[in-house]
PDB file of N, CA, C and O in Angstrom:
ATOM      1  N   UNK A   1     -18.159   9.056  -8.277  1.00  0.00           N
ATOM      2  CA  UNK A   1     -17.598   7.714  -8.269  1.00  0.00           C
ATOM      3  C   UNK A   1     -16.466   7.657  -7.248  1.00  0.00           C
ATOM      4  O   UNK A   1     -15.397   8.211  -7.506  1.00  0.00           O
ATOM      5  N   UNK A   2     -16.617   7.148  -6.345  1.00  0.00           N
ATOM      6  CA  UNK A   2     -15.431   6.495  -5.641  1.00  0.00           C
ATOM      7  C   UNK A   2     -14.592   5.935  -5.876  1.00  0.00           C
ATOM      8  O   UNK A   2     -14.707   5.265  -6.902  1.00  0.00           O
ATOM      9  N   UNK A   3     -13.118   5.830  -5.046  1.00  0.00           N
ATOM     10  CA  UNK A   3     -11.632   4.919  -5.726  1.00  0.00           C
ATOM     11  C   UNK A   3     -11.937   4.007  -4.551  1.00  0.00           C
ATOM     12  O   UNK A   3     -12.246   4.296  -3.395  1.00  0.00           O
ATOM     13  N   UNK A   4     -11.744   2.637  -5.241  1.00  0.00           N
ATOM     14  CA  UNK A   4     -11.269   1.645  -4.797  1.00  0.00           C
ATOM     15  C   UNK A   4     -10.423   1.537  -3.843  1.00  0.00           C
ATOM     16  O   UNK A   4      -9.389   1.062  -4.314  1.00  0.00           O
ATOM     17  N   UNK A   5     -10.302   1.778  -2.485  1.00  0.00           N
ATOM     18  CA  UNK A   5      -8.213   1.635  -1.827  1.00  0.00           C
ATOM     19  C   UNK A   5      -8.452   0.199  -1.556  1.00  0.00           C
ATOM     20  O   UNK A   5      -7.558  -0.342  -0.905  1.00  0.00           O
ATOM     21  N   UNK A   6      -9.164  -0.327  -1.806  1.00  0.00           N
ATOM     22  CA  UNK A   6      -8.520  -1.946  -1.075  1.00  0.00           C
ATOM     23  C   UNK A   6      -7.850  -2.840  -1.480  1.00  0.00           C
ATOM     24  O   UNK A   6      -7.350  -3.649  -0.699  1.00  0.00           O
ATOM     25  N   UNK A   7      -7.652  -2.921  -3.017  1.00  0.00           N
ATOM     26  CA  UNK A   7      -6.684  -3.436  -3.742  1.00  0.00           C
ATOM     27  C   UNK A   7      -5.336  -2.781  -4.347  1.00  0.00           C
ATOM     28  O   UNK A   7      -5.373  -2.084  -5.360  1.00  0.00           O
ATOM     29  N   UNK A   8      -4.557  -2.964  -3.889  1.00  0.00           N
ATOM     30  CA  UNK A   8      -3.213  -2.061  -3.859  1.00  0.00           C
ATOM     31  C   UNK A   8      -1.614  -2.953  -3.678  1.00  0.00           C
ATOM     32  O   UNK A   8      -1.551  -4.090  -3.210  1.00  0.00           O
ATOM     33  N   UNK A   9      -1.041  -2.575  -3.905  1.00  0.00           N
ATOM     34  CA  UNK A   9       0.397  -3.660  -3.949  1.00  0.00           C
ATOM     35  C   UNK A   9       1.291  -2.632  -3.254  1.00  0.00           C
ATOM     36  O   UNK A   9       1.342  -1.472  -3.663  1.00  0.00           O
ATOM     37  N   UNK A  10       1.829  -2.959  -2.452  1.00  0.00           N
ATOM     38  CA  UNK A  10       3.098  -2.201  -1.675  1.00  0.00           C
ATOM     39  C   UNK A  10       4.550  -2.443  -1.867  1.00  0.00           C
ATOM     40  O   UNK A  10       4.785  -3.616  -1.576  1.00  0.00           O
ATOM     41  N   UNK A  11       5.511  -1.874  -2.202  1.00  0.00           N
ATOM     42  CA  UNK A  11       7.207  -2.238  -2.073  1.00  0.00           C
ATOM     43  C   UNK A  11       7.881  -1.143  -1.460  1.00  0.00           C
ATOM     44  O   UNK A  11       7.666   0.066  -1.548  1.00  0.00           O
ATOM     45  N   UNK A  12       8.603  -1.687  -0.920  1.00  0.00           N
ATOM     46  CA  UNK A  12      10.127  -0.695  -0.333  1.00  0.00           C
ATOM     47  C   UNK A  12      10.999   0.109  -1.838  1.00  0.00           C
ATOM     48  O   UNK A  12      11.471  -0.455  -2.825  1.00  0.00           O
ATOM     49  N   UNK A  13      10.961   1.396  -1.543  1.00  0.00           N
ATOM     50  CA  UNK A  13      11.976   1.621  -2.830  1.00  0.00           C
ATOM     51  C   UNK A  13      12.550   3.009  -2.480  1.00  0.00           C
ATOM     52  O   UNK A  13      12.639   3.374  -1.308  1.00  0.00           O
ATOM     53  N   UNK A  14      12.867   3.634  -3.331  1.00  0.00           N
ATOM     54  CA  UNK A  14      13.689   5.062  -2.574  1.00  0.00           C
ATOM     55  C   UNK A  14      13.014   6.559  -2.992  1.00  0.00           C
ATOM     56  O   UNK A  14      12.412   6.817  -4.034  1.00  0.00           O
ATOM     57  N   UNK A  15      13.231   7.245  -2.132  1.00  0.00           N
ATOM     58  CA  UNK A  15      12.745   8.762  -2.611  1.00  0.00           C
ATOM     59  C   UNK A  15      13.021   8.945  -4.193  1.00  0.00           C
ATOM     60  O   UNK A  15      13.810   8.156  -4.713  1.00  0.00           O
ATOM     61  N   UNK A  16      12.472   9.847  -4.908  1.00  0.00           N
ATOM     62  CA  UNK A  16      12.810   9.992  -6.452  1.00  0.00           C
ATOM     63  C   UNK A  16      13.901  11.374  -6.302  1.00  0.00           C
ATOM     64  O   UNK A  16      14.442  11.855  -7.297  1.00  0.00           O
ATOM     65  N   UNK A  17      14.074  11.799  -5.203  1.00  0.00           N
ATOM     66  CA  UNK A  17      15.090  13.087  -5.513  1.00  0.00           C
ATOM     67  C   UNK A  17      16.379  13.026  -4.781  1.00  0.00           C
ATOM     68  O   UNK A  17      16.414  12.121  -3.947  1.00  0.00           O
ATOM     69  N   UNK A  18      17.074  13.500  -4.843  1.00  0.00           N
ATOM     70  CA  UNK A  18      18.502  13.518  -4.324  1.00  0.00           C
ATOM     71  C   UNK A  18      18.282  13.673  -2.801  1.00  0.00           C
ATOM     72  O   UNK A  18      17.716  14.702  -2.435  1.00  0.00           O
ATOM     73  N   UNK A  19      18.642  12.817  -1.922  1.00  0.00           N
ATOM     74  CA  UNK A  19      19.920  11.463  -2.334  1.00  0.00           C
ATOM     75  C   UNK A  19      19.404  10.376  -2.563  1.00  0.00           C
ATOM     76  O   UNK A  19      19.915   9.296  -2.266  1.00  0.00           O
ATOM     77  N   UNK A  20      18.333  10.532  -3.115  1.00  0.00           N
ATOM     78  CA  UNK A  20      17.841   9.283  -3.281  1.00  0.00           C
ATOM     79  C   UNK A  20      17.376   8.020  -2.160  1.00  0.00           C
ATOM     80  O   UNK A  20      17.216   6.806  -2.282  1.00  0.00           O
ATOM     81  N   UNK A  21      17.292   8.689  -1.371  1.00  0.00           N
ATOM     82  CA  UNK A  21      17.032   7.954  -0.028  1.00  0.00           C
ATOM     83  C   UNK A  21      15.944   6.616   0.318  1.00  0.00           C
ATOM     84  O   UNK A  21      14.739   6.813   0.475  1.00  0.00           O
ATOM     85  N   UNK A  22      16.602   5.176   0.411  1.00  0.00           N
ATOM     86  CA  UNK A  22      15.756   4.074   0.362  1.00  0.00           C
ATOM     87  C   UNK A  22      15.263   4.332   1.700  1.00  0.00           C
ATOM     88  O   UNK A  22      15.949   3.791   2.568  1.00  0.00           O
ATOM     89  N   UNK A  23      14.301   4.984   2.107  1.00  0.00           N
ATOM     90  CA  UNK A  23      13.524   4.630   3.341  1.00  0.00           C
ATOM     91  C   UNK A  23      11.473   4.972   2.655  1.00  0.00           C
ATOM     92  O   UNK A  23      10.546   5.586   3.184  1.00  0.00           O
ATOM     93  N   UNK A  24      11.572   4.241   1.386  1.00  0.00           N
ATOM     94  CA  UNK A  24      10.138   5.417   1.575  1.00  0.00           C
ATOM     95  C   UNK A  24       9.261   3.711   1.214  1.00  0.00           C
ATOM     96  O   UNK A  24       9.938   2.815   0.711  1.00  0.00           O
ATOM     97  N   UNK A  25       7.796   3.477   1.535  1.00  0.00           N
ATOM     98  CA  UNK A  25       7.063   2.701   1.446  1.00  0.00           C
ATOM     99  C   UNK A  25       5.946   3.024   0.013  1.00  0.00           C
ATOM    100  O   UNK A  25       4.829   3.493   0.234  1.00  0.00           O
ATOM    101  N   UNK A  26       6.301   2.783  -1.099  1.00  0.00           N
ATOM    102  CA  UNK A  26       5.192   2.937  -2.423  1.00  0.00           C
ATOM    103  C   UNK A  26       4.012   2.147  -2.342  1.00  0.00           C
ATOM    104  O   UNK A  26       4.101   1.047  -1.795  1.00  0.00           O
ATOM    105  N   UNK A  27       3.007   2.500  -2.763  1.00  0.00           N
ATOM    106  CA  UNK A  27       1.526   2.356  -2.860  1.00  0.00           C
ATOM    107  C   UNK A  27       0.997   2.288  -3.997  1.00  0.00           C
ATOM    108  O   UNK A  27       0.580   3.304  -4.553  1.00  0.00           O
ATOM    109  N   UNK A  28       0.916   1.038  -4.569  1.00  0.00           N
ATOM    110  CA  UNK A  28       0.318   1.432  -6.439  1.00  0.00           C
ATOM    111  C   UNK A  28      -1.037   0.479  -6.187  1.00  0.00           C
ATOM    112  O   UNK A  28      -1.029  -0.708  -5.861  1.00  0.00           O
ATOM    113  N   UNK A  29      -2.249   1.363  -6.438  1.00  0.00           N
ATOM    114  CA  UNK A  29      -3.733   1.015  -6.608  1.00  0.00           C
ATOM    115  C   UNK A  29      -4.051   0.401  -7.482  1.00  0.00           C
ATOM    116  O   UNK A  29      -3.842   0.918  -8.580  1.00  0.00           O
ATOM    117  N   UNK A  30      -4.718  -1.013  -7.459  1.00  0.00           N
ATOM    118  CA  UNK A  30      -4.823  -1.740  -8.643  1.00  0.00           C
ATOM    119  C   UNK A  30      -5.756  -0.984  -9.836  1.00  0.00           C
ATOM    120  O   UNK A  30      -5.816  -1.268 -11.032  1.00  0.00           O
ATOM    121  N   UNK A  31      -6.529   0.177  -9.019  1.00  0.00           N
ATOM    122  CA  UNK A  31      -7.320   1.285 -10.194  1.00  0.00           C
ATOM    123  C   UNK A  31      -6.769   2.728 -10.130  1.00  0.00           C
ATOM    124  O   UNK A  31      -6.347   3.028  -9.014  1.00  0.00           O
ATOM    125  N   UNK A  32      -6.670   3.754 -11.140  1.00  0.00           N
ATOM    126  CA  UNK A  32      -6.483   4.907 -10.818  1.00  0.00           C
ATOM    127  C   UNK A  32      -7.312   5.832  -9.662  1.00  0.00           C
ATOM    128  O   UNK A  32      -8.503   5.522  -9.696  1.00  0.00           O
ATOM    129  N   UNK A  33      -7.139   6.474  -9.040  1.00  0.00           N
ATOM    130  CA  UNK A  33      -8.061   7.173  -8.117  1.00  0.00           C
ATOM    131  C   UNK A  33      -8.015   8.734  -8.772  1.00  0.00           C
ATOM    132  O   UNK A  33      -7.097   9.470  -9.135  1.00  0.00           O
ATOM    133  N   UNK A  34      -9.346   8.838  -8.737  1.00  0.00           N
ATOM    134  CA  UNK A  34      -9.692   9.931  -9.855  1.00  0.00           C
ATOM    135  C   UNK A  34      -9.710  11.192  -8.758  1.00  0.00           C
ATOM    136  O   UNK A  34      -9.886  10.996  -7.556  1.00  0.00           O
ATOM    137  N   UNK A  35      -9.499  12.528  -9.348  1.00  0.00           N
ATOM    138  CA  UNK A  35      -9.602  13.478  -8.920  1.00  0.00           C
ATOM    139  C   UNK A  35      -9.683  14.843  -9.581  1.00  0.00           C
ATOM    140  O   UNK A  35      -9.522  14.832 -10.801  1.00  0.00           O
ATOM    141  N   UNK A  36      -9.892  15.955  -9.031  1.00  0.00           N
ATOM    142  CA  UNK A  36     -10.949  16.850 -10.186  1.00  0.00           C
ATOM    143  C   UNK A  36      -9.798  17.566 -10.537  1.00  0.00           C
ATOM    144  O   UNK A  36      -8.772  17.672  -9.865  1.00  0.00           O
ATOM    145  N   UNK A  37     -10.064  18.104 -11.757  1.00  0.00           N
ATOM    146  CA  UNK A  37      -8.867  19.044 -12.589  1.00  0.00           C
ATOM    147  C   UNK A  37      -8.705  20.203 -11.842  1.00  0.00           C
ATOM    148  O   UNK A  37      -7.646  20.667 -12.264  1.00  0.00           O
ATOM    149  N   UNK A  38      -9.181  21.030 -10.879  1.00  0.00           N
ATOM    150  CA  UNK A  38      -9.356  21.933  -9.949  1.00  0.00           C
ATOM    151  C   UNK A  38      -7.618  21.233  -9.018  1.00  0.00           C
ATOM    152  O   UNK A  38      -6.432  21.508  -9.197  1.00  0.00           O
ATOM    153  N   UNK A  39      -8.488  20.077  -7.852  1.00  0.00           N
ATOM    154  CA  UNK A  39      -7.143  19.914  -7.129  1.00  0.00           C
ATOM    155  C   UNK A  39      -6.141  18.996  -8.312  1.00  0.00           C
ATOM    156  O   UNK A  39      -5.079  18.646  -7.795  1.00  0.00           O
ATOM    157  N   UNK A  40      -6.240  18.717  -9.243  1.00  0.00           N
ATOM    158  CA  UNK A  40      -4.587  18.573  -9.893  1.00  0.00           C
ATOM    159  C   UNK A  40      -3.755  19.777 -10.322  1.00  0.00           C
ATOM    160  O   UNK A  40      -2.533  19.903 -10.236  1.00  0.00           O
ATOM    161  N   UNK A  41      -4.700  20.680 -10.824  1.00  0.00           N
ATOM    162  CA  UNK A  41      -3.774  21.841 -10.835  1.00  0.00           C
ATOM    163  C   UNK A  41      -3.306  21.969  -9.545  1.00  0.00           C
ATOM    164  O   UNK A  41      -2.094  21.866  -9.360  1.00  0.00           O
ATOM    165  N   UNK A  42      -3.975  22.156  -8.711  1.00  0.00           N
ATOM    166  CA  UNK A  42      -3.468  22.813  -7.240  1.00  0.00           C
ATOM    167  C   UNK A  42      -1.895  22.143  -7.141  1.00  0.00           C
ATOM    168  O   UNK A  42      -0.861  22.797  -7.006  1.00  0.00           O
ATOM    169  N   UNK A  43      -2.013  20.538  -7.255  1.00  0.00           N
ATOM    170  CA  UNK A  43      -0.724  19.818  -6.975  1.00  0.00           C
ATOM    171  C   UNK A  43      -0.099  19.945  -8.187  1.00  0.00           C
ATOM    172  O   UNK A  43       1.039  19.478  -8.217  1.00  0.00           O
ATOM    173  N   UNK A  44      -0.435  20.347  -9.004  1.00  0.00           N
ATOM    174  CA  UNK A  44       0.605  20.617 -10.677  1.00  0.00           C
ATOM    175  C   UNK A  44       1.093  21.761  -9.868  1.00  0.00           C
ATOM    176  O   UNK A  44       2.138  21.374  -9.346  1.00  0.00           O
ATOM    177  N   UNK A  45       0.859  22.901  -9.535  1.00  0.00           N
ATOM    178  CA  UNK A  45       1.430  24.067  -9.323  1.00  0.00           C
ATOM    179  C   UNK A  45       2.493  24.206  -7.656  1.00  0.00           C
ATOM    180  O   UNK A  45       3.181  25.168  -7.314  1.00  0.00           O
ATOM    181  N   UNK A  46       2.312  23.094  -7.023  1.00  0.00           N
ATOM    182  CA  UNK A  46       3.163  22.683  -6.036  1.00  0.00           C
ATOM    183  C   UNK A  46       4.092  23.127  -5.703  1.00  0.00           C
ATOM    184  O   UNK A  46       4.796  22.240  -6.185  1.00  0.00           O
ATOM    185  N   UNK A  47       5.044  24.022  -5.098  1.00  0.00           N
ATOM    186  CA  UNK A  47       6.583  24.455  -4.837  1.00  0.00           C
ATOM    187  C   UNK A  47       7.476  22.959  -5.475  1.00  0.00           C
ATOM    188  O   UNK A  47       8.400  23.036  -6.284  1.00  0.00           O
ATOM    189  N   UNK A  48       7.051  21.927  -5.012  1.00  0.00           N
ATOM    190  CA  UNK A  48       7.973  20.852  -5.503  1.00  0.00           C
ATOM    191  C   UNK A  48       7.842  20.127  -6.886  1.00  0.00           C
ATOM    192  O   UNK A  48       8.786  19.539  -7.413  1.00  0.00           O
ATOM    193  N   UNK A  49       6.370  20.238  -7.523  1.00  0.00           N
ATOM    194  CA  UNK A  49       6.481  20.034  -8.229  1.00  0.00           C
ATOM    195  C   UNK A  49       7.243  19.461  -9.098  1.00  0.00           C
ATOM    196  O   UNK A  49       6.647  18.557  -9.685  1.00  0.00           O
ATOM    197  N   UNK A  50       8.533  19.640  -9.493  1.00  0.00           N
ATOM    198  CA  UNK A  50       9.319  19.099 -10.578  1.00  0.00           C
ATOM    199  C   UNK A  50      10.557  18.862 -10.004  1.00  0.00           C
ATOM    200  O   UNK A  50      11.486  18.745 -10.804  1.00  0.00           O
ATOM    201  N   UNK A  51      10.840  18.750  -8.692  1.00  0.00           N
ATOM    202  CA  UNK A  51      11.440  18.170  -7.752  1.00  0.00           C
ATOM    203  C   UNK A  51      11.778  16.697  -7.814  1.00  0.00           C
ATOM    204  O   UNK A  51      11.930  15.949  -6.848  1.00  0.00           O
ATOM    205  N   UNK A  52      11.871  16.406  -9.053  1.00  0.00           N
ATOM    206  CA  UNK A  52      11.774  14.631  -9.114  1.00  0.00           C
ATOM    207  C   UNK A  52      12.749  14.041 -10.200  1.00  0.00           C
ATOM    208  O   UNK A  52      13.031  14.592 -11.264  1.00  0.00           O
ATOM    209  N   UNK A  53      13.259  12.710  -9.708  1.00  0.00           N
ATOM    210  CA  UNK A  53      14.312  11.967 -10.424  1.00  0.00           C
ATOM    211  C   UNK A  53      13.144  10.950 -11.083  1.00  0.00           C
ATOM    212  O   UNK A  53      12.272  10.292 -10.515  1.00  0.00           O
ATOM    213  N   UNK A  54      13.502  11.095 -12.619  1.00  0.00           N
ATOM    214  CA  UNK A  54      12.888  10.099 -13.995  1.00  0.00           C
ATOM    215  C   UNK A  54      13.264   8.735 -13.750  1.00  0.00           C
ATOM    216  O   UNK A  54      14.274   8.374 -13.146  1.00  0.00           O
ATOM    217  N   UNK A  55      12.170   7.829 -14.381  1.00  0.00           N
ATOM    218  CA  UNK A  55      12.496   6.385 -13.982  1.00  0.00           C
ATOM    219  C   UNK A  55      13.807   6.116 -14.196  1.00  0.00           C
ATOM    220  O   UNK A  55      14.501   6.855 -14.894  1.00  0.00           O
ATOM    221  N   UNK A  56      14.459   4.578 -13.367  1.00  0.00           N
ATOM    222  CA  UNK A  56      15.413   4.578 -13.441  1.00  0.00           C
ATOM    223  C   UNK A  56      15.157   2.965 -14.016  1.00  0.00           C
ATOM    224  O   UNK A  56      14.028   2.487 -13.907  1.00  0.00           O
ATOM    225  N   UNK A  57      15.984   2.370 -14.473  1.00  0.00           N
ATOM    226  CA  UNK A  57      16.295   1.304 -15.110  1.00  0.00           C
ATOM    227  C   UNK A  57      16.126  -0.029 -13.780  1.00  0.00           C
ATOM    228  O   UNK A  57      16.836   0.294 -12.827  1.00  0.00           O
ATOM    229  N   UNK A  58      15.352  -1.435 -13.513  1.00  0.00           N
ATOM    230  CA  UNK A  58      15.259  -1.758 -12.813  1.00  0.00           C
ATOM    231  C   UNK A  58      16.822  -3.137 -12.060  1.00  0.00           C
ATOM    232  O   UNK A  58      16.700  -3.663 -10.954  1.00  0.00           O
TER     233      UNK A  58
END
């Protein structure tokens, strides 16, 4: 099954890690884009992995 990319919504917002840097362009797919448990581990096991700032309040 194929992902959808053509329906997608874009905003300006900031890196999730210190300094928090507003220069980054987000991409949210109006469907999930599926991918095999093989490459999610690969990106679960990432050096950066957990490199990331939790939602923040809008």
């Amino acid at each position: 099954m194929q992902s959808d990319l053509t329906q997608f919504w874009r905003y300006e917002g900031s890196l999730t890690t210190p300094e928090c840097d507003e220069n980054v362009i987000w991409t949210i797919f109006r469907r999930p884009i599926l991918i095999l448990d093989y490459d999610f581990e690969n990106f679960r096991d990432d050096l950066f992995f957990e490199s990331y700032r939790g939602p923040q309040p809008l």
